[in-house]
gemmi code that builds the backbone of each chain (N, CA, C; Angstrom):
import gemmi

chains = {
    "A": [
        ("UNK", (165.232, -0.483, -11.346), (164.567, 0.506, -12.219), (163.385, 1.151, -11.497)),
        ("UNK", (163.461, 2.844, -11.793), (162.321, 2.839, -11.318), (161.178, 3.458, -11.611)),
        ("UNK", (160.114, 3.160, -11.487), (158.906, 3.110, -12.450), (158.074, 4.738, -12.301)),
        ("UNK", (158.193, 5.514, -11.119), (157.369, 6.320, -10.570), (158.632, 7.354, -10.477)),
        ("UNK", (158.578, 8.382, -11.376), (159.899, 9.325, -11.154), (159.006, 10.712, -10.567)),
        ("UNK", (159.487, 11.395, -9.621), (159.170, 12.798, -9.473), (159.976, 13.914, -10.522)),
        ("UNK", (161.472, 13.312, -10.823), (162.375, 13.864, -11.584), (162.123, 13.892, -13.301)),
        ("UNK", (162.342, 14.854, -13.928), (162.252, 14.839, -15.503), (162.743, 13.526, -15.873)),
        ("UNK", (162.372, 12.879, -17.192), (163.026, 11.690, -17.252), (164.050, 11.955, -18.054)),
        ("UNK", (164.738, 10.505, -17.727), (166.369, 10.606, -18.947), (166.456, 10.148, -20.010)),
        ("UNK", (165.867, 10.368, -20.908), (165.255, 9.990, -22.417), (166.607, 9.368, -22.801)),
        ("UNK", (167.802, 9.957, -22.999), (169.174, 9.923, -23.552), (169.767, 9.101, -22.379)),
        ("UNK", (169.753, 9.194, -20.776), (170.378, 8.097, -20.223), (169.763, 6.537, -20.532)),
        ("UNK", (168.694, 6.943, -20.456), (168.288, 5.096, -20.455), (168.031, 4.622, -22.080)),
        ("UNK", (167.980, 5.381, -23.143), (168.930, 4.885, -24.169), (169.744, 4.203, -24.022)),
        ("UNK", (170.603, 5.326, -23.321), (172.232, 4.754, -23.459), (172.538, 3.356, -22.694)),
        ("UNK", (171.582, 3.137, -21.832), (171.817, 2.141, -21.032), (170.853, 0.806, -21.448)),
        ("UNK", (169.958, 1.125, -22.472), (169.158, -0.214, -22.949), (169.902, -0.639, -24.179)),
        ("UNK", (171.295, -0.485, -24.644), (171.556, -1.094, -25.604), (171.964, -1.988, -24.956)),
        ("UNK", (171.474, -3.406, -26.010), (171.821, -4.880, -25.505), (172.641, -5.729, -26.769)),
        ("UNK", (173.870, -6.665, -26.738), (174.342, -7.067, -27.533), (173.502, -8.367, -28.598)),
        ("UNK", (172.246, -8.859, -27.677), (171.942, -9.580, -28.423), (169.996, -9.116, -29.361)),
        ("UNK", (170.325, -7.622, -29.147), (168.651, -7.368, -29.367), (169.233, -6.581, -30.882)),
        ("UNK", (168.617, -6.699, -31.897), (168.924, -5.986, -33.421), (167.684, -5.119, -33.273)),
        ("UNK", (167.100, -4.806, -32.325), (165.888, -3.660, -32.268), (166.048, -3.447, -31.263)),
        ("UNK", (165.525, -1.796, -31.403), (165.531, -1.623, -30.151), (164.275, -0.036, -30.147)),
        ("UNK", (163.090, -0.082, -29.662), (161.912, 0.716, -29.937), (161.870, 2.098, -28.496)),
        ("UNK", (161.816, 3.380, -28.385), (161.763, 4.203, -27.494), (160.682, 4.988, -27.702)),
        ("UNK", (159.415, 5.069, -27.039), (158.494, 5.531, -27.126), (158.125, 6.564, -26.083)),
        ("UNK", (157.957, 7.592, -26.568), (158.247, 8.663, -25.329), (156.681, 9.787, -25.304)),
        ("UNK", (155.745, 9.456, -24.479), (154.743, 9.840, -24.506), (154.710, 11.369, -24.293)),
        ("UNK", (154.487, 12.320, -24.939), (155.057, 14.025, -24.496), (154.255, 14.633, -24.443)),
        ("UNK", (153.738, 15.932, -23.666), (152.838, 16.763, -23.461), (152.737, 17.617, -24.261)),
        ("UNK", (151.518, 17.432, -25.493), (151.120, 18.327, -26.278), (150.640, 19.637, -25.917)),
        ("UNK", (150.531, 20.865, -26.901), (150.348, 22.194, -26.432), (148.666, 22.353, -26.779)),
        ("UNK", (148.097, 21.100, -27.326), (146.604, 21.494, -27.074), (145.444, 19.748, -26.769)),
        ("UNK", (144.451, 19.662, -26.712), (143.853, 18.744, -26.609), (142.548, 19.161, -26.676)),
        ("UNK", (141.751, 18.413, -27.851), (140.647, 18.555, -28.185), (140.282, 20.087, -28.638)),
        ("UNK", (141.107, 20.914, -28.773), (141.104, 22.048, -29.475), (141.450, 23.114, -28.465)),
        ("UNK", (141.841, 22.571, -27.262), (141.482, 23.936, -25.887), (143.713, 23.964, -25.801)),
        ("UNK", (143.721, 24.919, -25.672), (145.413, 25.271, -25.569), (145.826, 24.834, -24.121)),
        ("UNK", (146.671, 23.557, -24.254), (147.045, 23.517, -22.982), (148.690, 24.223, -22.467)),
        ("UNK", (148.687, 24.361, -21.157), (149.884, 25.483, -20.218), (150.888, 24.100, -19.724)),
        ("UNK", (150.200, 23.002, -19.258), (151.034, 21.651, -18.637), (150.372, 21.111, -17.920)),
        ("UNK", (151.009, 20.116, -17.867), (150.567, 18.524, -16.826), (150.928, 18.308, -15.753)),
        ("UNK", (149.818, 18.297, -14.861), (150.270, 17.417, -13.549), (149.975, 16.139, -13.730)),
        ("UNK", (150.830, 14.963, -13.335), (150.159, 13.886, -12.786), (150.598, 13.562, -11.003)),
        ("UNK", (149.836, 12.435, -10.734), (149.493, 12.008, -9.368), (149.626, 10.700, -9.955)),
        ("UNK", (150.433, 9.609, -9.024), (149.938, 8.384, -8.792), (150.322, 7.838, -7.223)),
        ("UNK", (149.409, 6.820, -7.486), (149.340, 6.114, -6.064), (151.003, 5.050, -6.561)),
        ("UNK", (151.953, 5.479, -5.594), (153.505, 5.097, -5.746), (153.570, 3.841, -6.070)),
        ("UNK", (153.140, 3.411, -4.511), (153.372, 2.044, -4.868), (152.754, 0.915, -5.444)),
        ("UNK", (151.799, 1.449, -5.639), (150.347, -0.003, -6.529), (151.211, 0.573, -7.899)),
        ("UNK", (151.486, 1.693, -8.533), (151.998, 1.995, -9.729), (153.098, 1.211, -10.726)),
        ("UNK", (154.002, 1.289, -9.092), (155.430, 0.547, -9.488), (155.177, -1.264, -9.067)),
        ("UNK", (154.508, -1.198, -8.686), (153.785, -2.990, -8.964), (153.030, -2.859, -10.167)),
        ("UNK", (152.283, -2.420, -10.390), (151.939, -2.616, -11.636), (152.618, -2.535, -12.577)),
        ("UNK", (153.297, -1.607, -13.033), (153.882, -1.346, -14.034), (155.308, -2.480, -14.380)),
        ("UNK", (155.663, -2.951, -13.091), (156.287, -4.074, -13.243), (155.928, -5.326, -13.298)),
        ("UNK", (154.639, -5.577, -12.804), (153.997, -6.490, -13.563), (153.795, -6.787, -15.286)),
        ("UNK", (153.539, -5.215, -15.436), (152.932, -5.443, -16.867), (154.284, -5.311, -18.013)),
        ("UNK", (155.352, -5.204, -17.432), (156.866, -5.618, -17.821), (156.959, -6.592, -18.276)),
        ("UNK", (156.493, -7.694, -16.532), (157.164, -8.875, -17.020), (155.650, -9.820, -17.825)),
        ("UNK", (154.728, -9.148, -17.788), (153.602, -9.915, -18.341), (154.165, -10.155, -19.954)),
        ("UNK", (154.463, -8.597, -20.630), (155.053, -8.322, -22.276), (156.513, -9.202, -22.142)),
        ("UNK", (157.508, -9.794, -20.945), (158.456, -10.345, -21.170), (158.459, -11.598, -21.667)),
        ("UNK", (157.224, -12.100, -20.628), (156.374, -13.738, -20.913), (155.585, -14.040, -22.756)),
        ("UNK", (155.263, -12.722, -23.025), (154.315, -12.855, -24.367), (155.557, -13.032, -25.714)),
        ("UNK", (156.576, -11.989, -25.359), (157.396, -11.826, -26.423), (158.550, -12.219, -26.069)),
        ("UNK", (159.645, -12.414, -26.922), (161.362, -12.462, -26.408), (161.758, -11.022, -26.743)),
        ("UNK", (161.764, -10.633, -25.439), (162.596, -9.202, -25.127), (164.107, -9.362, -24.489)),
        ("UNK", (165.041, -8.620, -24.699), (166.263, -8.480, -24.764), (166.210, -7.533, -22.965)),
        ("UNK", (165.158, -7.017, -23.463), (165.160, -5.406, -22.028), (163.566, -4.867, -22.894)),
        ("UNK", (163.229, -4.467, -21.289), (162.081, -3.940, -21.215), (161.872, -3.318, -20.080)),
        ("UNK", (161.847, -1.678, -20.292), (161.875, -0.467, -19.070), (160.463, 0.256, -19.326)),
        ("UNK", (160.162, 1.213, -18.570), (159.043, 1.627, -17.874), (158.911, 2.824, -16.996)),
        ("UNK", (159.079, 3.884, -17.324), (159.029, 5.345, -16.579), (157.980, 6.226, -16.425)),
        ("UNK", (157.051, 6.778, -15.810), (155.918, 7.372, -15.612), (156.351, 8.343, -14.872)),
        ("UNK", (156.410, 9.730, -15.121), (156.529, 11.005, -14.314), (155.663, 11.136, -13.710)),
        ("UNK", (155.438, 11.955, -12.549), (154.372, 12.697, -11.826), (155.065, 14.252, -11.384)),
        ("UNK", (153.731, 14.802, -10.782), (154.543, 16.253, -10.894), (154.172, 17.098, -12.240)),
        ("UNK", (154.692, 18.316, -12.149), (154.192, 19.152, -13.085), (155.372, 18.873, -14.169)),
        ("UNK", (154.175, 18.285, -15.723), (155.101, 18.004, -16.805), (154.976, 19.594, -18.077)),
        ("UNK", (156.099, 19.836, -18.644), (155.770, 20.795, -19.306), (155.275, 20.380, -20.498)),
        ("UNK", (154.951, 21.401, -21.595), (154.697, 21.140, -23.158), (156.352, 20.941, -23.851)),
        ("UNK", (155.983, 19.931, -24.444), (157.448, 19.271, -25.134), (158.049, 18.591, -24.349)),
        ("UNK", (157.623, 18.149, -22.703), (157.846, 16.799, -21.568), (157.526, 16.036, -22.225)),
        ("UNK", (158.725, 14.826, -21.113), (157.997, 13.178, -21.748), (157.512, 12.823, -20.295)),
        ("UNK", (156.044, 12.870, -20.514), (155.491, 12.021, -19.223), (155.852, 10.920, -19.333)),
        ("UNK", (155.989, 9.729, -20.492), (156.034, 8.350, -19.939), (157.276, 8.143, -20.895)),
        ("UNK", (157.776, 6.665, -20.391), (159.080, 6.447, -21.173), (158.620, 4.664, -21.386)),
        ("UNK", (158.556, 4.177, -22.502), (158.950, 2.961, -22.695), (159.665, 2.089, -23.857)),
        ("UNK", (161.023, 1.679, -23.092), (161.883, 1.013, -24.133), (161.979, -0.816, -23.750)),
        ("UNK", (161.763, -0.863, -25.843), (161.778, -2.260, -25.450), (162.957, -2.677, -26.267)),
        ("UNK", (163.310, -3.751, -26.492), (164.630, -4.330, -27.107), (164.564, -5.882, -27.473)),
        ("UNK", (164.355, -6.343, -28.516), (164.137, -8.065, -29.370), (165.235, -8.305, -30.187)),
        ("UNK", (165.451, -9.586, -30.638), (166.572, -9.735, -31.289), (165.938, -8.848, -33.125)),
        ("UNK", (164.714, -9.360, -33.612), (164.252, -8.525, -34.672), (162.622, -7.475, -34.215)),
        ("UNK", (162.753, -6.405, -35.025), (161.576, -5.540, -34.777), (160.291, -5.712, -34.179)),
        ("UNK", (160.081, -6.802, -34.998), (158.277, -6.866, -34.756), (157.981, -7.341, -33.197)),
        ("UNK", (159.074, -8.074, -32.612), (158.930, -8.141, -30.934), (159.227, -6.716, -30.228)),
        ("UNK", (160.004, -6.002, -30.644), (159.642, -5.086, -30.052), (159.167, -3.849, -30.287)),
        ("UNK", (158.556, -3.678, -31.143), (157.065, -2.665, -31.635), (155.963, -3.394, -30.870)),
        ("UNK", (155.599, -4.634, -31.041), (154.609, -5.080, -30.486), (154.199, -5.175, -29.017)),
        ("UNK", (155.330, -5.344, -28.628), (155.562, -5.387, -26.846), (155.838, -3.963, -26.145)),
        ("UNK", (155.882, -3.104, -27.455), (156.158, -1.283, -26.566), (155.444, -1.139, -26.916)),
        ("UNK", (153.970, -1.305, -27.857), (152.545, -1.022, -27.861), (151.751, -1.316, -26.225)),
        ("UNK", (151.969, -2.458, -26.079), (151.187, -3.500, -25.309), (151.133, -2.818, -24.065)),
        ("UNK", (152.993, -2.639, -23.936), (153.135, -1.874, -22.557), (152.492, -0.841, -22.200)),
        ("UNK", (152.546, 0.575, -23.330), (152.257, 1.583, -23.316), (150.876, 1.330, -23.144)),
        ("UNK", (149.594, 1.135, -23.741), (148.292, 0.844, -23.242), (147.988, 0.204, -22.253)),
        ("UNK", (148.567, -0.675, -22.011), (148.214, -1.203, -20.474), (148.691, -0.113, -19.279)),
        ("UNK", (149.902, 0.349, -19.230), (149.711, 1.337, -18.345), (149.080, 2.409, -18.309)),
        ("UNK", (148.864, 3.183, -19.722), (147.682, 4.009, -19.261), (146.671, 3.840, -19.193)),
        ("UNK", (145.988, 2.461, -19.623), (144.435, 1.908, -18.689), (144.601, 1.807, -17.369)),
        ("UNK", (145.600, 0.902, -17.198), (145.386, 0.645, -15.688), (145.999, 0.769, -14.697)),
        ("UNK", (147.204, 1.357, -14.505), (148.344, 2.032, -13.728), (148.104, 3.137, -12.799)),
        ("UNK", (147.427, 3.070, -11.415), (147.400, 4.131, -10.927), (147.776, 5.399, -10.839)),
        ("UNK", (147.706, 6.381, -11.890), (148.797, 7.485, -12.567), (147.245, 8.175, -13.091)),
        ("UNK", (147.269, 9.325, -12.352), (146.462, 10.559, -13.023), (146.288, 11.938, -13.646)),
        ("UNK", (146.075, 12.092, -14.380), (146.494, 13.260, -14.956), (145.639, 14.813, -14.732)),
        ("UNK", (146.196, 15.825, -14.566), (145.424, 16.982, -14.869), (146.225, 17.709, -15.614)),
        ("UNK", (144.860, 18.023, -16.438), (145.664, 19.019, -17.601), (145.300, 20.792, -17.384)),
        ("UNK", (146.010, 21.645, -17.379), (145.799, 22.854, -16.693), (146.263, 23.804, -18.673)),
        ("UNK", (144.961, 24.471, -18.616), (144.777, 25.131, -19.907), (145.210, 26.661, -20.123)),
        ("UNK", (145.633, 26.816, -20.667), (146.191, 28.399, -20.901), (145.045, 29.665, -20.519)),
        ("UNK", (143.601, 29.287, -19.971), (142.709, 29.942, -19.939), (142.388, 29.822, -18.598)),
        ("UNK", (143.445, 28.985, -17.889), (143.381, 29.069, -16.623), (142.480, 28.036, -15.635)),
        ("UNK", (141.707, 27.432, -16.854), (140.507, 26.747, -16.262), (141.568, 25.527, -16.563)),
        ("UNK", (140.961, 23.962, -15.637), (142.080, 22.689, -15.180), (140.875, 21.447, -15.441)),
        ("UNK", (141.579, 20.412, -16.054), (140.340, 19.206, -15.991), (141.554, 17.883, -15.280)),
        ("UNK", (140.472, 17.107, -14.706), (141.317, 15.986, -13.979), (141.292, 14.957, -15.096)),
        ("UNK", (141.861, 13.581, -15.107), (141.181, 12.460, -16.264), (141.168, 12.551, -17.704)),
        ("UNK", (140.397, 11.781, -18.073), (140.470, 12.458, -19.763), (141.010, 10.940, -20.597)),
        ("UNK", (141.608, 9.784, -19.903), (142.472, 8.969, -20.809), (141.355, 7.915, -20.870)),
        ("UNK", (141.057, 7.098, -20.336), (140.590, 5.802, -20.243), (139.184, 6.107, -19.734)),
        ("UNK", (137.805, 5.997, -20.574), (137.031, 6.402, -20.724), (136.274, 4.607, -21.085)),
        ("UNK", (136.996, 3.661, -21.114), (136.595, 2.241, -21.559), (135.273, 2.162, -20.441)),
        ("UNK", (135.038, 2.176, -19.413), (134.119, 2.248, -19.111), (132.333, 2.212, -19.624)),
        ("UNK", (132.577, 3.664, -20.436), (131.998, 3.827, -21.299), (131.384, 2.918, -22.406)),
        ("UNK", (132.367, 2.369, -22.981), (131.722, 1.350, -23.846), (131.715, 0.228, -22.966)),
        ("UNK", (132.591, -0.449, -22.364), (132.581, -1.660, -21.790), (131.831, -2.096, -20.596)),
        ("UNK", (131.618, -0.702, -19.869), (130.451, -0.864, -18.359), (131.386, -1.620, -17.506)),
        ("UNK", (132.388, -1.491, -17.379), (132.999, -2.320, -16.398), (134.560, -1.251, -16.383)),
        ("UNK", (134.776, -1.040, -14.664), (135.733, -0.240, -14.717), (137.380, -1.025, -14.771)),
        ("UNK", (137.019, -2.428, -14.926), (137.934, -3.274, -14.992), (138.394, -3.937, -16.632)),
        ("UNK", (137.165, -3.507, -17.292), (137.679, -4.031, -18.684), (138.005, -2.908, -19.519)),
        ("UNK", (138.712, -2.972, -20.259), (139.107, -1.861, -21.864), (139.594, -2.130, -22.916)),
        ("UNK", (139.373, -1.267, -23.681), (139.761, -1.274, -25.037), (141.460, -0.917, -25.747)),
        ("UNK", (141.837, -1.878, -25.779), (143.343, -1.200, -25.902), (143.563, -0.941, -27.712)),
        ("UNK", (144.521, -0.063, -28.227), (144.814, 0.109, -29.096), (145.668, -1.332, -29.633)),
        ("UNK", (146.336, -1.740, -29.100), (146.771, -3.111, -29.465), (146.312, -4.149, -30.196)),
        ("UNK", (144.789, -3.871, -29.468), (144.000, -4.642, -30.235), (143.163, -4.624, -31.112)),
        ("UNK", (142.983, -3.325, -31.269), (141.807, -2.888, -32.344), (142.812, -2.870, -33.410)),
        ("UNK", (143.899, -2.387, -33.841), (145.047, -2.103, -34.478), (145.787, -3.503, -34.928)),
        ("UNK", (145.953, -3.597, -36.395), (147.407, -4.633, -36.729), (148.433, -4.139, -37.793)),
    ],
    "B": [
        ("UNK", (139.043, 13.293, -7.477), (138.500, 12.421, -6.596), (139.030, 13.023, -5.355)),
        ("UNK", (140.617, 13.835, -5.338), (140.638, 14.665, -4.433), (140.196, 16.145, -4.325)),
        ("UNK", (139.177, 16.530, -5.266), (138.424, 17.742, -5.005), (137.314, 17.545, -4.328)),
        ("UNK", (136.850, 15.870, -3.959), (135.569, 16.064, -3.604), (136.093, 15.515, -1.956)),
        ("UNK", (137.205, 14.659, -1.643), (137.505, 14.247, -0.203), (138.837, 14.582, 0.121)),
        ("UNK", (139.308, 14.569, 1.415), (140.496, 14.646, 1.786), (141.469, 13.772, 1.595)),
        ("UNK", (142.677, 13.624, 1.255), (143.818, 12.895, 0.818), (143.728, 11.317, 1.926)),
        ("UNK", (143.423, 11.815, 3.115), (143.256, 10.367, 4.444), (141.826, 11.157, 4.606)),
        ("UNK", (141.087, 9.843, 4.740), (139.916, 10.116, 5.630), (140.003, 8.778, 6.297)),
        ("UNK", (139.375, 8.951, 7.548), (139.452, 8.288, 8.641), (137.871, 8.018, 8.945)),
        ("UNK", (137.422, 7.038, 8.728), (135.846, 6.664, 9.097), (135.038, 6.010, 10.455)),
        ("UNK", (134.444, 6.810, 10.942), (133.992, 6.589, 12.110), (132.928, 5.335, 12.217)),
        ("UNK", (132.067, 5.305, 11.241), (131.612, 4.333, 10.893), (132.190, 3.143, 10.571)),
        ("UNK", (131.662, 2.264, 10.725), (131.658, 0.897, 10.752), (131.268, -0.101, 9.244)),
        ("UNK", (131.844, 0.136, 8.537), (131.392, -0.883, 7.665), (132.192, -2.276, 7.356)),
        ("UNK", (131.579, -3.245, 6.784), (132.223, -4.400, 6.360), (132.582, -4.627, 5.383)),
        ("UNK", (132.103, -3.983, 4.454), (132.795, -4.346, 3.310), (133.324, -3.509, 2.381)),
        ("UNK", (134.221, -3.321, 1.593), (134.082, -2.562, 0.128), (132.617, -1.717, -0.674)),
        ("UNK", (131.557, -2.811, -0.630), (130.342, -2.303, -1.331), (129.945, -1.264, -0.170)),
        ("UNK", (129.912, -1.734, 0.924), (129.637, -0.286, 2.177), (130.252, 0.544, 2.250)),
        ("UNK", (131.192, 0.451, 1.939), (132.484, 1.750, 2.201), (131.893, 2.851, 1.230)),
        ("UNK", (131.520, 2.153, -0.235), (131.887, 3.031, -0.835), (130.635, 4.100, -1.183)),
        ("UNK", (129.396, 2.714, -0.353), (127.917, 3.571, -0.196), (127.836, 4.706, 0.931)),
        ("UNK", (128.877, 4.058, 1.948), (129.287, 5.345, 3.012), (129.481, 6.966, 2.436)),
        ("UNK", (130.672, 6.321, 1.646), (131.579, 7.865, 0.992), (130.589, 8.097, -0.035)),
        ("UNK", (129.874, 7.607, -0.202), (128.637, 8.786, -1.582), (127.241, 9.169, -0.501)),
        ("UNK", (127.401, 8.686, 0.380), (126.323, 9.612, 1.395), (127.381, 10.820, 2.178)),
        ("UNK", (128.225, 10.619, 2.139), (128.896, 11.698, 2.631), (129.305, 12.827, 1.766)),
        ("UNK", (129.355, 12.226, 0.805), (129.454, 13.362, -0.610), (128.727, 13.221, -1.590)),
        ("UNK", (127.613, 13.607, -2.057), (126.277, 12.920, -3.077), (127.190, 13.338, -4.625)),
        ("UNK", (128.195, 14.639, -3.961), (128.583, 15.297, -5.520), (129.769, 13.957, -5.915)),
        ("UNK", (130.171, 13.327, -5.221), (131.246, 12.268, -5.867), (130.321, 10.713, -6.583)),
        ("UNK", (129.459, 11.024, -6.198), (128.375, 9.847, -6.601), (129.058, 8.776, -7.959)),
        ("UNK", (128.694, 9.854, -8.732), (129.224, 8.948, -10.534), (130.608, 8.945, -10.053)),
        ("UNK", (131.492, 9.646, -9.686), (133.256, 9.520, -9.877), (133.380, 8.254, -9.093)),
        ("UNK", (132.567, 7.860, -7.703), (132.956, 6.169, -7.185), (131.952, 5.434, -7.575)),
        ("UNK", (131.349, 5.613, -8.732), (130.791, 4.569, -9.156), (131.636, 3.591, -10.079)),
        ("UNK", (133.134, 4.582, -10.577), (133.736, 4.556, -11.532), (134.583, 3.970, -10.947)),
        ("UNK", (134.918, 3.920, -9.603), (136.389, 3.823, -9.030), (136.682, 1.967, -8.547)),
        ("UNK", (138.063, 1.573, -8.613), (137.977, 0.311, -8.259), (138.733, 0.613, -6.863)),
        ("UNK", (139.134, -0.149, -5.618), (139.355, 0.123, -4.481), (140.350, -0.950, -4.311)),
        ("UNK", (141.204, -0.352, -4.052), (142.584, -1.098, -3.545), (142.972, -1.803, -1.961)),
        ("UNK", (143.295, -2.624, -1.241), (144.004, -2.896, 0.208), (145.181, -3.363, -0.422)),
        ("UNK", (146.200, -2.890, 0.617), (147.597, -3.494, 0.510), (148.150, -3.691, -1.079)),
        ("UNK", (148.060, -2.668, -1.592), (148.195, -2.535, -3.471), (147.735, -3.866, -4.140)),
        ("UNK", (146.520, -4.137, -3.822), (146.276, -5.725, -4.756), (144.501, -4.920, -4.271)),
        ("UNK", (144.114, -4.724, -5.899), (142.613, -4.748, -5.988), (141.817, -5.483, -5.492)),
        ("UNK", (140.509, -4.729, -4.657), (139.856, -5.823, -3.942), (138.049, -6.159, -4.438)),
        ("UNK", (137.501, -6.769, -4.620), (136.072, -6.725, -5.258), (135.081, -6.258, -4.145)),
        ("UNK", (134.077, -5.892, -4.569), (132.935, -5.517, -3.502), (132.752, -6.051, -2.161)),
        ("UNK", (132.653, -7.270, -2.491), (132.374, -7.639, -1.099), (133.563, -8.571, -0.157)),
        ("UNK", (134.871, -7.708, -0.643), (136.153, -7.921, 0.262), (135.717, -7.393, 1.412)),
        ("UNK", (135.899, -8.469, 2.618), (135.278, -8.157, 3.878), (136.476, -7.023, 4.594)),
        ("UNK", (135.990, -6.113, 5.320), (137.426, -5.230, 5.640), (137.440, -5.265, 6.904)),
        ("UNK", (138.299, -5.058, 7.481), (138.709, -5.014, 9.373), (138.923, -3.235, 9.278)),
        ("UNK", (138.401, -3.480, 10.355), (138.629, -1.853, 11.055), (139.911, -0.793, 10.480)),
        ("UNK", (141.184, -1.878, 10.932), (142.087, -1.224, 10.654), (142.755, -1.195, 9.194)),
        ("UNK", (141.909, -1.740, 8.152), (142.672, -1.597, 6.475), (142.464, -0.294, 6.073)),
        ("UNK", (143.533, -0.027, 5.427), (143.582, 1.013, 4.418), (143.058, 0.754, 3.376)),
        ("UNK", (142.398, 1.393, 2.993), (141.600, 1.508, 1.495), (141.667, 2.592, 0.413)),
        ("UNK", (142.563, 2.602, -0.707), (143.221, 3.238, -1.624), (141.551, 3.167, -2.707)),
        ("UNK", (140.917, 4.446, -3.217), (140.084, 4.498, -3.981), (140.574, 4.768, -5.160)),
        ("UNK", (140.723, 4.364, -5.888), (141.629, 4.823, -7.345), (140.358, 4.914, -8.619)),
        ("UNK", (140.710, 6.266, -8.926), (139.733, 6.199, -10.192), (140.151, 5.727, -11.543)),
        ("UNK", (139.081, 6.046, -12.572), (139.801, 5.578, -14.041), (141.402, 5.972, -14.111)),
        ("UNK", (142.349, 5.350, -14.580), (143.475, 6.144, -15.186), (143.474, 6.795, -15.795)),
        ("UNK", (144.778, 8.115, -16.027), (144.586, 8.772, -17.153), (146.113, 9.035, -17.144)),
        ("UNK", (146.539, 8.141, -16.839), (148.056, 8.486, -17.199), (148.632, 8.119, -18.490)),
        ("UNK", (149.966, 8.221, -19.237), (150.283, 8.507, -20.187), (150.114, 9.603, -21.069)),
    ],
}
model = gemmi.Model(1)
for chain_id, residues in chains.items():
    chain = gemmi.Chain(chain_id)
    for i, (resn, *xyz) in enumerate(residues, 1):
        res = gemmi.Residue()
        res.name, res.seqid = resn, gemmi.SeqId(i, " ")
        for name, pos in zip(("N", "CA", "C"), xyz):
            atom = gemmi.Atom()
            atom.name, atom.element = name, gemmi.Element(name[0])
            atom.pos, atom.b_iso = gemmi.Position(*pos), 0.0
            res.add_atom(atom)
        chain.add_residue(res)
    model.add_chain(chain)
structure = gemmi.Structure()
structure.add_model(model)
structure.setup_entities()
């Protein structure tokens, strides 16, 4: 599998390919490039990541949610490259024998890689003007560029 | 973080550690100052802390906050 695509992703192939006979759930969370943010009209997304710390990570933090929960399958896709409005920058499918393992474990995933997954974003605005960053701001509250706040956890 | 340096930079200087490196690259650029204050620093894709001692020849990956997803 692989974690760092330059290519559009295959929303509908890897569906088709995460059905598992013994998972009765199965969760697809498809992170997509909205047409505005914070009120300014956005044109599309670039991201950048560093390849290979990415695809270690991100397979780490696979098998970290494999160890926490009983997952059936658990995938992991991050575009880079210019994403459009109505793109799916990120892809994550998980698969449990009932729901609540895998809602919980395609939360987990999804925030951990965009805290900490070498993957950067610029967002380029219909006004022509471009900002780098913008996601993980934990810093901020936490003073440490190593700790954050995940939705996982503030959330039940 | 690449508006303020080049994609490879190659350092003529001599430092030992991580915490030097990265006091190097904010005297060389005062405008990146806050962005590597922010940044954690990578060798061989496994994060390294401040005072990871470095050899001449490591690569050093500066990675800022994420913002992917």
């Amino acid at each position: 599998m692989e974690h760092i695509s330059e290519k559009p992703l295959d929303l509908v192939g890897l569906l088709a390919a995460a059905h598992h006979p013994q998972a009765g759930a199965l969760v697809l969370f498809s992170g997509e490039v909205r047409d505005s943010n914070l009120g300014q009209p956005v044109a599309y997304l670039e991201y950048e990541a560093h390849p290979s710390m990415a695809t270690k990570m991100v397979a780490e933090i696979l098998a970290e949610a494999r160890q926490k929960w009983a997952l059936n399958l658990a995938v992991a896709q991050h575009r880079t490259g210019t994403v459009a409005v109505g793109e799916s920058a990120v892809v994550v499918i998980t698969a449990s024998p009932h729901r609540r393992e895998a809602y919980a474990a395609n939360r987990y995933i999804i925030d951990r890689l965009k805290h900490e997954a070498p993957i950067w974003k610029c967002e380029y605005f219909t006004d022509g003007t471009k900002k780098w960053g913008g996601n993980c701001n934990c810093h901020e509250t936490t003073g440490n560029a190593n700790e954050h706040v995940y939705e996982f956890e503030q959330e039940r | 973080m690449k508006e303020h340096f080049e994609p490879n930079l190659e350092l003529a200087e001599n430092v030992q550690t991580v915490t030097e490196l990265k006091a190097q690259l904010m005297r060389q650029n005062e405008a990146a100052r806050g962005l590597l204050q922010l940044c954690r620093f990578a060798v061989d894709d496994a994060f390294v802390d401040g005072d990871y001692p470095l050899k001449p020849t490591d690569t050093v990956a500066v990675i800022p906050p994420s913002s992917g997803g």
